[in-house]
PDB file of N, CA, C and O in Angstrom:
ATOM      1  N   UNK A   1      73.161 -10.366  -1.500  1.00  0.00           N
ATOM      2  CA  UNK A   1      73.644 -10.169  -2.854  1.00  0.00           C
ATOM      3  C   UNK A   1      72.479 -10.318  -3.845  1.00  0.00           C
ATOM      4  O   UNK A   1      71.706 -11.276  -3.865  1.00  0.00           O
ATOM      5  N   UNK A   2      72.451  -9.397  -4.556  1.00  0.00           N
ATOM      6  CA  UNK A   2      71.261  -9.738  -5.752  1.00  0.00           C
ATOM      7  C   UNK A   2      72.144 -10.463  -7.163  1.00  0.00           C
ATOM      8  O   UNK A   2      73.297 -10.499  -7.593  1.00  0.00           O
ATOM      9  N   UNK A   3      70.813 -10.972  -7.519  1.00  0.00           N
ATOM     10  CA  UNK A   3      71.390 -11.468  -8.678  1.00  0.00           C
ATOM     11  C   UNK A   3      70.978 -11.079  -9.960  1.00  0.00           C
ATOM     12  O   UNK A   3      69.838 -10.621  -9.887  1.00  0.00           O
ATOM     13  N   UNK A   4      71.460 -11.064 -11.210  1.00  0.00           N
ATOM     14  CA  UNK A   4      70.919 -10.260 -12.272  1.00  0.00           C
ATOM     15  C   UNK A   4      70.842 -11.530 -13.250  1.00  0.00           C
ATOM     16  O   UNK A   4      71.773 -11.769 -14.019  1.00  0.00           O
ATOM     17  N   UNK A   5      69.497 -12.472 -13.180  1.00  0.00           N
ATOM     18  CA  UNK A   5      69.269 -13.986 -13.371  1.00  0.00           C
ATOM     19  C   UNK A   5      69.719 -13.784 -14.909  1.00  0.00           C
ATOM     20  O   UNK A   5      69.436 -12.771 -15.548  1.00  0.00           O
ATOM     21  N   UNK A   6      70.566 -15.036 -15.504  1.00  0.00           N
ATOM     22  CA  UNK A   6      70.672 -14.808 -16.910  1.00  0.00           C
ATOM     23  C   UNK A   6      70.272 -16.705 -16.823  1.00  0.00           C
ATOM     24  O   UNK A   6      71.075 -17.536 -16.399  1.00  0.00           O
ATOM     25  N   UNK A   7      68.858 -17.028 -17.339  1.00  0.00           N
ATOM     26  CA  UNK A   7      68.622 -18.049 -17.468  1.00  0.00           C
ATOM     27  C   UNK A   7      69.046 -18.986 -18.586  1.00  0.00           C
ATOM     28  O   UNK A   7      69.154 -18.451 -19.689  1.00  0.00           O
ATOM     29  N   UNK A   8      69.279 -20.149 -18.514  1.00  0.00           N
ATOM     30  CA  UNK A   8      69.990 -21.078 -19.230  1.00  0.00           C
ATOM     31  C   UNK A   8      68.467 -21.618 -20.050  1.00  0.00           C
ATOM     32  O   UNK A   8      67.382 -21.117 -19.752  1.00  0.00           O
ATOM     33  N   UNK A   9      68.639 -22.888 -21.283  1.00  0.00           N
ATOM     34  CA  UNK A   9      67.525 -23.050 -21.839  1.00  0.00           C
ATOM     35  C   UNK A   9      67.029 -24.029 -20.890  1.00  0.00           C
ATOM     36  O   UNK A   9      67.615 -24.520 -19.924  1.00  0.00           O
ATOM     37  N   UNK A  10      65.559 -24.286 -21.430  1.00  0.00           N
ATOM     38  CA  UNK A  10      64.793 -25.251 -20.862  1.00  0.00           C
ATOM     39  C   UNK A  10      65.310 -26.716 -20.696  1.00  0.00           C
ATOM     40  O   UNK A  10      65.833 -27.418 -21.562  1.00  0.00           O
ATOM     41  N   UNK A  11      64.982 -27.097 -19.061  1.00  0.00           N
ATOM     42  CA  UNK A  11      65.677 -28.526 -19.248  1.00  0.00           C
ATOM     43  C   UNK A  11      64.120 -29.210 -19.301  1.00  0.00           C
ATOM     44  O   UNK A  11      63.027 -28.657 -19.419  1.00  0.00           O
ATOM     45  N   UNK A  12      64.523 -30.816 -19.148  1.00  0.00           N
ATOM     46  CA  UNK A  12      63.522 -31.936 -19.537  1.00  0.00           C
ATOM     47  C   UNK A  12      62.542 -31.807 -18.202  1.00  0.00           C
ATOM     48  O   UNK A  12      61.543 -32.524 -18.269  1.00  0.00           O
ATOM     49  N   UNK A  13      62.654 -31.115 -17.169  1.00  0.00           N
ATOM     50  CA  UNK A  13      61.621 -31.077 -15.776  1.00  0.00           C
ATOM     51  C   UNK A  13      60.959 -29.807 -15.785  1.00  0.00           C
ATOM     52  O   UNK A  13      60.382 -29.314 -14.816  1.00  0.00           O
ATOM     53  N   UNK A  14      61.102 -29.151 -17.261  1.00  0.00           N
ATOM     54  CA  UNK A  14      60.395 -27.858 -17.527  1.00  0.00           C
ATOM     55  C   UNK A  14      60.669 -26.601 -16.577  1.00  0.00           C
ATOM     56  O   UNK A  14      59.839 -25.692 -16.575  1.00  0.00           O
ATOM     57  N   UNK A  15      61.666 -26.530 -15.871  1.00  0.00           N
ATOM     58  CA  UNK A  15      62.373 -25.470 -15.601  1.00  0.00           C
ATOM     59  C   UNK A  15      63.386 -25.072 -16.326  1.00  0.00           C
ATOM     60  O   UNK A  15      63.849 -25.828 -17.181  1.00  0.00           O
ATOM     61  N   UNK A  16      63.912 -23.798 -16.107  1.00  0.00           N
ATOM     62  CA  UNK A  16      64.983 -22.844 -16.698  1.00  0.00           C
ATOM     63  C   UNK A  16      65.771 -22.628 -15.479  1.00  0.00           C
ATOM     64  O   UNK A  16      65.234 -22.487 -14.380  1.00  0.00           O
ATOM     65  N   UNK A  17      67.325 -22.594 -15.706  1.00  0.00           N
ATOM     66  CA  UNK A  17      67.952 -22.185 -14.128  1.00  0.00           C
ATOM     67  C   UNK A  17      69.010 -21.531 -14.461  1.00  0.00           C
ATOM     68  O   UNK A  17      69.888 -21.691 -15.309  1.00  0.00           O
ATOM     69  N   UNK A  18      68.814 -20.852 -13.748  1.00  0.00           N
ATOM     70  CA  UNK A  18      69.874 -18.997 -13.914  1.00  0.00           C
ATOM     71  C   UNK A  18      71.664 -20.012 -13.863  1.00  0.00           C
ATOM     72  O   UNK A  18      71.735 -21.035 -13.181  1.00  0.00           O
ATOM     73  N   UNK A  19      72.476 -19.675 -14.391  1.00  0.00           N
ATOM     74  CA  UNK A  19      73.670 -19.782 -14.683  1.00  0.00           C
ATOM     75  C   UNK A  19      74.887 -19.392 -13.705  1.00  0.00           C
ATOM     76  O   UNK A  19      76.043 -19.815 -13.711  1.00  0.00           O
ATOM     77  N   UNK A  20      74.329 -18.548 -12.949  1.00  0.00           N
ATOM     78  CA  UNK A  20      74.667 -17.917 -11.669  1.00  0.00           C
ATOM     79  C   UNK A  20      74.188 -18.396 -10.837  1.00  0.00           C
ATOM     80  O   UNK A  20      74.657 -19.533 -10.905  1.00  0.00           O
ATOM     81  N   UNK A  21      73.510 -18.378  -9.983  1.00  0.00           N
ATOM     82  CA  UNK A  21      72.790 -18.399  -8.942  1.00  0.00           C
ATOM     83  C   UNK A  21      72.137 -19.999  -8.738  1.00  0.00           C
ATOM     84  O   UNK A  21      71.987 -20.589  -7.668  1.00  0.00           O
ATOM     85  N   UNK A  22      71.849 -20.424  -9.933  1.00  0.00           N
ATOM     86  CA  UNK A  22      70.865 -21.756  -9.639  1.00  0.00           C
ATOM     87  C   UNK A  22      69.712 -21.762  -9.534  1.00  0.00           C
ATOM     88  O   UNK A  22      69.148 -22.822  -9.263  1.00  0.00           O
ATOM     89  N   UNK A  23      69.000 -20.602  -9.712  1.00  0.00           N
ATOM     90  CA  UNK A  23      67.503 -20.365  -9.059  1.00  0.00           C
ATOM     91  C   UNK A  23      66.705 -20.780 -10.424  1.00  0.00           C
ATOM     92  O   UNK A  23      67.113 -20.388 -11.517  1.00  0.00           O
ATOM     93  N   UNK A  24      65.588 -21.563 -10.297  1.00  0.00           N
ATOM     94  CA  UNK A  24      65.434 -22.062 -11.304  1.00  0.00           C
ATOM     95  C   UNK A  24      63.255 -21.701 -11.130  1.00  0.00           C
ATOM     96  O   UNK A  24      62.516 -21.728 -10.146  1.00  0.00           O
ATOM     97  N   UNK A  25      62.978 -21.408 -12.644  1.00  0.00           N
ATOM     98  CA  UNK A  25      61.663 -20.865 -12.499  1.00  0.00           C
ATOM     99  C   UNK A  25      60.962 -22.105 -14.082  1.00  0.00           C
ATOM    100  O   UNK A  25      61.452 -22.723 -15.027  1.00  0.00           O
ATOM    101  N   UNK A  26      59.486 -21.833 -13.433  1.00  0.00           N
ATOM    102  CA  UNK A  26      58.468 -22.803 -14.451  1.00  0.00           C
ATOM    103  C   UNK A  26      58.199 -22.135 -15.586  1.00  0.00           C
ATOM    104  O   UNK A  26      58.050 -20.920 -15.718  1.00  0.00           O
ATOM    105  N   UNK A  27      58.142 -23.019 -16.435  1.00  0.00           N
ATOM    106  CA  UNK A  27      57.774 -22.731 -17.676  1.00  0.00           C
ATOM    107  C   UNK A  27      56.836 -23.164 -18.327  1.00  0.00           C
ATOM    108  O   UNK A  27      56.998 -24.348 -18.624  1.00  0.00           O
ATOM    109  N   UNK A  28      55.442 -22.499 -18.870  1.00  0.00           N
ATOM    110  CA  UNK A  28      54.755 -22.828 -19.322  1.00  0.00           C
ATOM    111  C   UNK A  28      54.324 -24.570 -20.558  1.00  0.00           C
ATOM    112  O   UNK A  28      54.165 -24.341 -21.757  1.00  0.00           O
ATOM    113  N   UNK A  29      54.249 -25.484 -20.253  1.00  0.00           N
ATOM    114  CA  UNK A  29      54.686 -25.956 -21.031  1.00  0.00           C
ATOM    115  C   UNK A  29      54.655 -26.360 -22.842  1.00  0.00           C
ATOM    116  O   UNK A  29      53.508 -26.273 -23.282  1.00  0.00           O
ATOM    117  N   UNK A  30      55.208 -26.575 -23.401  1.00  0.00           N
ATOM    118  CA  UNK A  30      54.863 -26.568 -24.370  1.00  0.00           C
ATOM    119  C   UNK A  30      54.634 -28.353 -24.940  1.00  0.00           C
ATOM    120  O   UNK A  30      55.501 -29.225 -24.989  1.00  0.00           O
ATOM    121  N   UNK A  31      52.956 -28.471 -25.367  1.00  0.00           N
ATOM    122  CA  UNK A  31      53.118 -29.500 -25.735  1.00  0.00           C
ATOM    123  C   UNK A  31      53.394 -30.686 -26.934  1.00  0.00           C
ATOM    124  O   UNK A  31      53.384 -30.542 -28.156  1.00  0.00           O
ATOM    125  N   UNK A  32      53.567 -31.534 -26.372  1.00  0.00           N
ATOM    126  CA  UNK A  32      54.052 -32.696 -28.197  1.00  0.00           C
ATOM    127  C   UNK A  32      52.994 -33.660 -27.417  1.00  0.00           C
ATOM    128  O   UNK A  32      53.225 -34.305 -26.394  1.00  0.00           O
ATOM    129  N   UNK A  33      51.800 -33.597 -28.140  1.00  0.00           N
ATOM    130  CA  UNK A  33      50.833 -34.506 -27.826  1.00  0.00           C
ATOM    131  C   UNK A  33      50.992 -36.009 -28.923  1.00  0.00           C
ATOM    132  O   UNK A  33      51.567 -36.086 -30.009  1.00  0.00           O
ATOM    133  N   UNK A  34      50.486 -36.741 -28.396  1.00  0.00           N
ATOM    134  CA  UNK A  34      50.480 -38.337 -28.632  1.00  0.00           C
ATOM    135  C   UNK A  34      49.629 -38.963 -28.892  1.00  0.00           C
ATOM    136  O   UNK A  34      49.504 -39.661 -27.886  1.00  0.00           O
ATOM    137  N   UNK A  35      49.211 -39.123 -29.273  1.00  0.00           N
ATOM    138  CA  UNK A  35      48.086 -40.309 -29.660  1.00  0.00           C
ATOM    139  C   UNK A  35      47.600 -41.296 -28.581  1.00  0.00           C
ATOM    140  O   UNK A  35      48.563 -41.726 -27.948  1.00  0.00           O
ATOM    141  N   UNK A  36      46.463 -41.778 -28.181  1.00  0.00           N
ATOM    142  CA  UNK A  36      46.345 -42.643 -27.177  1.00  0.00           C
ATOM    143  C   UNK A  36      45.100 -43.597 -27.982  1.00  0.00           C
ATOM    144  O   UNK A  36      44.975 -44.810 -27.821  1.00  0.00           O
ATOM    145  N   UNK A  37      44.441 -42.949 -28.658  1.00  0.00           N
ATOM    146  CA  UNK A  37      43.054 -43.858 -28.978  1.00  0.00           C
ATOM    147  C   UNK A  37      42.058 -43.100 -29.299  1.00  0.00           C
ATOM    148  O   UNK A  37      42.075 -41.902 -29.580  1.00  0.00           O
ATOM    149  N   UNK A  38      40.948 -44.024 -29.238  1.00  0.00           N
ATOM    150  CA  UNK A  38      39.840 -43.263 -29.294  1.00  0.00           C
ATOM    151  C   UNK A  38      38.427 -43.704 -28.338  1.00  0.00           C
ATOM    152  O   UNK A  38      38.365 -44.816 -27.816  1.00  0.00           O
ATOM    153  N   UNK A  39      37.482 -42.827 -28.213  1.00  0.00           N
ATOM    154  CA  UNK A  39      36.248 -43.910 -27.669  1.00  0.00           C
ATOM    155  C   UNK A  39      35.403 -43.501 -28.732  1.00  0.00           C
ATOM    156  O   UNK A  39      35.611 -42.493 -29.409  1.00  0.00           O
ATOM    157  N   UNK A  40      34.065 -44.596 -28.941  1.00  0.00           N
ATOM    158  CA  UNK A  40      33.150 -44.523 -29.681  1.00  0.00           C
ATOM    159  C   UNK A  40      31.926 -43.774 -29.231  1.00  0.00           C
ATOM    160  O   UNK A  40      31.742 -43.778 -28.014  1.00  0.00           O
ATOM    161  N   UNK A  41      31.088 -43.156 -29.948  1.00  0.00           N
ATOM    162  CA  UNK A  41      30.128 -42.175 -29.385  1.00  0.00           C
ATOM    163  C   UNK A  41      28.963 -43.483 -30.112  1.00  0.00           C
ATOM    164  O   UNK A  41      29.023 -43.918 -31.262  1.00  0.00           O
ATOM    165  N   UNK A  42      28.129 -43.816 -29.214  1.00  0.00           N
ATOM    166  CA  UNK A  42      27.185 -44.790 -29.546  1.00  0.00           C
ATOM    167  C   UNK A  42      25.816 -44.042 -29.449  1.00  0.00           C
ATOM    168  O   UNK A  42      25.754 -43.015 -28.773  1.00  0.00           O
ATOM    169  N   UNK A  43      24.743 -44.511 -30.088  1.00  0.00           N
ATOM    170  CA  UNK A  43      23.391 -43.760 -30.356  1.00  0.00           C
ATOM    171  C   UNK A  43      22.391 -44.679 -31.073  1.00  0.00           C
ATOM    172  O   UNK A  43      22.573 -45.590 -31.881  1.00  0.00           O
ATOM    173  N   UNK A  44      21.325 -44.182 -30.552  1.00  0.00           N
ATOM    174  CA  UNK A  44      20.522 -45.440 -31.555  1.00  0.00           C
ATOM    175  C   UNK A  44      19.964 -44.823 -32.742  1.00  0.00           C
ATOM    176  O   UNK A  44      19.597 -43.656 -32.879  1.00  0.00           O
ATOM    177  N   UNK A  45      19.948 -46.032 -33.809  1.00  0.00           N
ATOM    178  CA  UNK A  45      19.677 -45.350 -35.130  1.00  0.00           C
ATOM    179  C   UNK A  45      17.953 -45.478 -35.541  1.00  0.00           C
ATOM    180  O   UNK A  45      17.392 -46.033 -34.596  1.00  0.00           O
ATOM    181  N   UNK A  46      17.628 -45.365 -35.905  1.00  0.00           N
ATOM    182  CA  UNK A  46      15.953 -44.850 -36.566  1.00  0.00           C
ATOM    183  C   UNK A  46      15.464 -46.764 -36.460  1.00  0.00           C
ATOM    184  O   UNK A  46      14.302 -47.148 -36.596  1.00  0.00           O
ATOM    185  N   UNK A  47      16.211 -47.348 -36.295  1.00  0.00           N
ATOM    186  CA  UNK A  47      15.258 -49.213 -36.057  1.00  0.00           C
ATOM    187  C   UNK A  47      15.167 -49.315 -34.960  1.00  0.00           C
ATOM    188  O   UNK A  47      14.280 -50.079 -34.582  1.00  0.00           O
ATOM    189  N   UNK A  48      16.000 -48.629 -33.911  1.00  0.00           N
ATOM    190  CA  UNK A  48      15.791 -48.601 -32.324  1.00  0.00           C
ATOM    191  C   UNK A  48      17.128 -49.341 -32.365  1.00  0.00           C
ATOM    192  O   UNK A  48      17.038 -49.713 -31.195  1.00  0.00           O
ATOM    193  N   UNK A  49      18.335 -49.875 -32.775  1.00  0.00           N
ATOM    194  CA  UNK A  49      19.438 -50.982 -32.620  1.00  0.00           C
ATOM    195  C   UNK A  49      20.484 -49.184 -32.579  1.00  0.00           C
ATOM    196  O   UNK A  49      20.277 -48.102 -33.127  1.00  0.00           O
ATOM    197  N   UNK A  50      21.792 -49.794 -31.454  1.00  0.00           N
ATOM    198  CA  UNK A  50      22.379 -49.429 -30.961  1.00  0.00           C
ATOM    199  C   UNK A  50      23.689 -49.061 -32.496  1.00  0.00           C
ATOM    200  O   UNK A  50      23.594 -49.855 -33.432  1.00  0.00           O
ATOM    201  N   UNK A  51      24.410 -48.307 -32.588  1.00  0.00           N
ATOM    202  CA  UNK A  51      25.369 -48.241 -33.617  1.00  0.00           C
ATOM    203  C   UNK A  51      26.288 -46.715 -33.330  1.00  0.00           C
ATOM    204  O   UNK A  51      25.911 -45.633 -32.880  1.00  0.00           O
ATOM    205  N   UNK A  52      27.661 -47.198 -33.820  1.00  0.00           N
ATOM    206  CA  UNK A  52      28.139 -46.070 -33.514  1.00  0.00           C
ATOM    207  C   UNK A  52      28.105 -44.363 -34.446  1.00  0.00           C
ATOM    208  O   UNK A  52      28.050 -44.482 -35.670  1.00  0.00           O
ATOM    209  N   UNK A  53      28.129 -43.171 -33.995  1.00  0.00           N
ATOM    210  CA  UNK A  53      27.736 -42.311 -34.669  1.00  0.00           C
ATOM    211  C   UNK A  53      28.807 -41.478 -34.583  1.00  0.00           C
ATOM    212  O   UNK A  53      28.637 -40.287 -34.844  1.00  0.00           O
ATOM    213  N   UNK A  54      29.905 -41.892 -34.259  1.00  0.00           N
ATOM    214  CA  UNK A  54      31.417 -40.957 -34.385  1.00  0.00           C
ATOM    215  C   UNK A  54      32.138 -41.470 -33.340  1.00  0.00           C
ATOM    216  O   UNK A  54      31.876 -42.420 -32.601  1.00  0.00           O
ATOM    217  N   UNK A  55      33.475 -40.417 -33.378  1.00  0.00           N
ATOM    218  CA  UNK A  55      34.307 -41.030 -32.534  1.00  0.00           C
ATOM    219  C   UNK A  55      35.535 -40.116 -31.543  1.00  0.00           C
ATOM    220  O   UNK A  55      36.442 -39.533 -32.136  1.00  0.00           O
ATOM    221  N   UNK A  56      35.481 -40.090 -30.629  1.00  0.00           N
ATOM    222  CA  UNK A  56      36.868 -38.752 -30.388  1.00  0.00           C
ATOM    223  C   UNK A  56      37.972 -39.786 -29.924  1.00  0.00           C
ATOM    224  O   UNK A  56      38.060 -40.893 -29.394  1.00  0.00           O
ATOM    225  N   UNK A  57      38.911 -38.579 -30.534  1.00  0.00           N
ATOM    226  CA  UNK A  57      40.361 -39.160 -30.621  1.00  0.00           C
ATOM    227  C   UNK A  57      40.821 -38.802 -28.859  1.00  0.00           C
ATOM    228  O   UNK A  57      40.214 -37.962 -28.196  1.00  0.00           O
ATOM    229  N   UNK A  58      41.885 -39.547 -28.369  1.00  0.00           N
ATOM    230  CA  UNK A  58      41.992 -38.860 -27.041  1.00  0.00           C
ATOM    231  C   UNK A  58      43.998 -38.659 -27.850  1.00  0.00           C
ATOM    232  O   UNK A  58      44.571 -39.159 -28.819  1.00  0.00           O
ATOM    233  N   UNK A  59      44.434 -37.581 -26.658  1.00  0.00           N
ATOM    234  CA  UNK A  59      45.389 -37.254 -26.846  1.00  0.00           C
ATOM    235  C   UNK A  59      46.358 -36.650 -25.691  1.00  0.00           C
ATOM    236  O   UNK A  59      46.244 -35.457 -25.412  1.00  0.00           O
ATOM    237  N   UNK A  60      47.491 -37.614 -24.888  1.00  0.00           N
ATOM    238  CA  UNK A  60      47.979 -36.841 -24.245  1.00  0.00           C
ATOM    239  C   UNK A  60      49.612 -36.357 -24.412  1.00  0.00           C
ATOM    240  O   UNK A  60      50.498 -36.713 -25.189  1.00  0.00           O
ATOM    241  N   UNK A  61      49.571 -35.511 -23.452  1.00  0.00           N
ATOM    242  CA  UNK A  61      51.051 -34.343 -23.436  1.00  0.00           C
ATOM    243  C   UNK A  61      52.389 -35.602 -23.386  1.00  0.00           C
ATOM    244  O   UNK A  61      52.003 -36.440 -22.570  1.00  0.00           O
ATOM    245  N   UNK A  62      53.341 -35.890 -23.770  1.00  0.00           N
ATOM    246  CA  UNK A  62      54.231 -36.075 -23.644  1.00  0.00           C
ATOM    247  C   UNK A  62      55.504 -36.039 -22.200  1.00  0.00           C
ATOM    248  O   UNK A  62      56.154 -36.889 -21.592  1.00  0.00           O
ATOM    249  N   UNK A  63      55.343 -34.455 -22.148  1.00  0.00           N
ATOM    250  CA  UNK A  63      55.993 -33.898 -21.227  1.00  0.00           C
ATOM    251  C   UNK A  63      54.943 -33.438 -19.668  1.00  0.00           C
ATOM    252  O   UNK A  63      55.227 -33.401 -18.471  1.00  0.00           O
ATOM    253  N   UNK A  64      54.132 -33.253 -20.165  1.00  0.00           N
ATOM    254  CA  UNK A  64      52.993 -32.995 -18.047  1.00  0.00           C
ATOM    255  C   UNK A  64      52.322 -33.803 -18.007  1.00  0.00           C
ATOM    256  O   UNK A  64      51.839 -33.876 -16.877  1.00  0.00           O
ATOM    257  N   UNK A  65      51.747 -34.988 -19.045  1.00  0.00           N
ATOM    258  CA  UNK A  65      50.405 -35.596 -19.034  1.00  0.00           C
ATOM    259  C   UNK A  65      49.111 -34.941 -19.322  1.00  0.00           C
ATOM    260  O   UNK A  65      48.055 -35.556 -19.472  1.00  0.00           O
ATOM    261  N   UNK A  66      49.256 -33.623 -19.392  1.00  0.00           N
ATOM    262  CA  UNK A  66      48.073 -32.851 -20.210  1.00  0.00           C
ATOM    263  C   UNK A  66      47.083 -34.000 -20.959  1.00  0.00           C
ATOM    264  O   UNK A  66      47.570 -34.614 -21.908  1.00  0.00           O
ATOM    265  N   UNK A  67      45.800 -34.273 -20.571  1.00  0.00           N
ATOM    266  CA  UNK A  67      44.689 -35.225 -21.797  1.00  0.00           C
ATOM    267  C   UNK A  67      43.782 -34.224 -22.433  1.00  0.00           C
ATOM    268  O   UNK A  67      43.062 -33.429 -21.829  1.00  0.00           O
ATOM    269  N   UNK A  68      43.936 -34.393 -24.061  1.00  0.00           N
ATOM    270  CA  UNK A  68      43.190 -33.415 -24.444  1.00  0.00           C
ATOM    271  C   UNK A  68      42.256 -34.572 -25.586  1.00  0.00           C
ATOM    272  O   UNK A  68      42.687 -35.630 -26.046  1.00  0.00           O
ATOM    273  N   UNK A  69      40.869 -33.939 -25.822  1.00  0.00           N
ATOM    274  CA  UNK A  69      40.018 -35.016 -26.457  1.00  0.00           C
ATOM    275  C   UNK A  69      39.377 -34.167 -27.596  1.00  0.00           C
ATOM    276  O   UNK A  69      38.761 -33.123 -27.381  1.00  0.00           O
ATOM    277  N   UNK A  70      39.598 -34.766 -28.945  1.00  0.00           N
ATOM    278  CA  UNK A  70      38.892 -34.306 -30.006  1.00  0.00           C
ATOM    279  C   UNK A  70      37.992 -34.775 -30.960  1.00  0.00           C
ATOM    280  O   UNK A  70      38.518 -35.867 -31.175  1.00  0.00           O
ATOM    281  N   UNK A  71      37.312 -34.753 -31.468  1.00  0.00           N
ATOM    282  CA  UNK A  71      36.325 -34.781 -32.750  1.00  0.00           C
ATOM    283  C   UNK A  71      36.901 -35.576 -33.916  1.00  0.00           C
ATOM    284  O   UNK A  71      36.262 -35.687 -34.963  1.00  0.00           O
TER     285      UNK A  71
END
């Protein structure tokens, strides 16, 4: 028997599953990133003494754990 998939919306395990059939396919995910922190970018300054010179934010996915790190 074929089936003519009419997929239902996205559940919380990031699949979609046909309404019929049950067959259930991945979905790209979409993310809601979070806040986690930051680390310090350290460098030495013109006296030779150690100091920090910026900082990246870290950030992960909510829903896959995706870690993404910024400026």
């Amino acid at each position: 028997m074929i089936c003519r998939h009419k997929y239902e919306k996205r559940e919380k395990d990031g699949y979609q599953y046909c309404s019929k059939c049950g067959k259930g396919r991945k979905l790209p995910c979409v993310h809601k990133w979070k806040y986690m922190g930051f680390n310090s970018i350290e460098g030495m300054d013109v006296f030779g003494k150690c100091s920090i010179i910026g900082a990246i934010r870290i950030y992960e996915c909510e829903f896959c754990g995706e870690m993404k790190k910024k400026r």
